[in-house]
C-alpha positions, 0 to 999 in steps of 0.5 A: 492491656488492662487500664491503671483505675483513676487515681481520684486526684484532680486539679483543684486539689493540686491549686489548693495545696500550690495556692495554700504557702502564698495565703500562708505568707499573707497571713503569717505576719497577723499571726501574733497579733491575732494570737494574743488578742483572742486568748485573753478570754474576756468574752462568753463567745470565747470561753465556749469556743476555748472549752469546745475545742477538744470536740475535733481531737482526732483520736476521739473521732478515730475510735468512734469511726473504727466503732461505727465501722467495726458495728455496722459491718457486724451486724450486716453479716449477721445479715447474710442472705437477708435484707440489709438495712440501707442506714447500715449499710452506709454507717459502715461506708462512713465510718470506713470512709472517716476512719481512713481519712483520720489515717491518711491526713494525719500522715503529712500533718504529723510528719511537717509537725516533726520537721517544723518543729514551730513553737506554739502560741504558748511561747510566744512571749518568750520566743516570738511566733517565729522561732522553730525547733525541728525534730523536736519531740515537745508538745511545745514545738509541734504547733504547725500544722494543727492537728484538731484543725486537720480533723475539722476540715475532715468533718466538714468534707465528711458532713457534705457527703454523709450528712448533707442535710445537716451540713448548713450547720456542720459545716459553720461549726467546724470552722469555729471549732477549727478557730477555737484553736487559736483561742486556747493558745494552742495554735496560730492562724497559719498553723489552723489555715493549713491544718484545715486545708491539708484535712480537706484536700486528702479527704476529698482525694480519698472520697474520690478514691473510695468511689472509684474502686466501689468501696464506697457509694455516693448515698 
């Protein structure tokens, strides 16, 4: 009888998410007080975070990932029964690899926007980091999880296994982009903390999953 592959799943990944609601709580009473203190903008660290921001908006990474992919792949069959180049060969891995990623992530953290339905930091004089508004379709009420932070925790893992060398300064950056999130009011510090978590957990799993089927290599 034939054996089922891996899955890719393993048990870090499952503590991650089991461990992820209990920081969650720590930080949830931090929320408003770090919110209103770091969207005042009154510093020059701030202004450049608030206006880097929209460097992890997912939909911009997706359509560069599906170029990349869609490119490489191209030119390697134009390559047929010649020597492939190993540098194509892997941007059509990443950009296969990120593209899916994007995919998979956004599933779960698009469905808990929708059933959450938490007001974002906008709001936050008017109704409070507390008031929810589930099912609701506004831009409003769709602040957790965050989405940008989703797409910074994907770069993160993306950068340790597609660009290692680079990652001691990748890897930094998207987390300041992740908290660049905060300071354009656009999200609180539990929404980024499970948005980033929840991008990194499921590219991770997804990296293992591709590796296991021989989709593809470790570089």
């Amino acid at each position: 009888m034939k054996q089922p592959k891996p899955f890719g799943w393993t048990a870090p990944m499952t503590w991650a998410l089991c461990v992820l609601p209990v920081i969650l709580l720590l930080v949830h009473p931090y929320d408003a007080q770090v919110s209103a203190a770091w969207t005042e903008h009154t510093t020059k660290f701030q202004q450049i975070l608030a206006s880097s921001t929209n460097m992890i908006k997912s939909g911009y990474w997706l359509v560069l990932a599906l170029l990349i992919w869609a490119g490489s792949a191209f030119y390697l069959k134009q390559l047929a029964g010649k020597p492939a180049s190993v540098l194509i060969a892997r941007a059509r891995e990443a950009g296969l690899y990120l593209f899916f990623a994007i995919i998979c992530a956004s599933i779960p953290v698009t469905l808990i926007k929708y059933l959450v339905g938490r007001a974002r930091p906008h709001l936050l004089e008017q109704v409070g980091p507390e008031y929810f508004s589930p099912l609701s379709a506004s831009y409003l009420y769709l602040s957790f999880p965050s989405g940008h932070a989703m797409m910074a925790g994907i770069l993160m893992v993306f950068s340790l296994k597609f660009l290692p060398r680079l990652s001691w300064l990748l890897v930094p950056l998207c987390f300041l982009l992740t908290f660049s999130r905060v300071v354009v009011a656009a999200h609180y510090p539990t929404d980024i903390l499970a948005g980033f978590t929840i991008g990194v957990v499921v590219s991770l799993w997804l990296y293992n999953f591709l590796i296991l089927r021989n989709i593809i290599s470790r570089g």
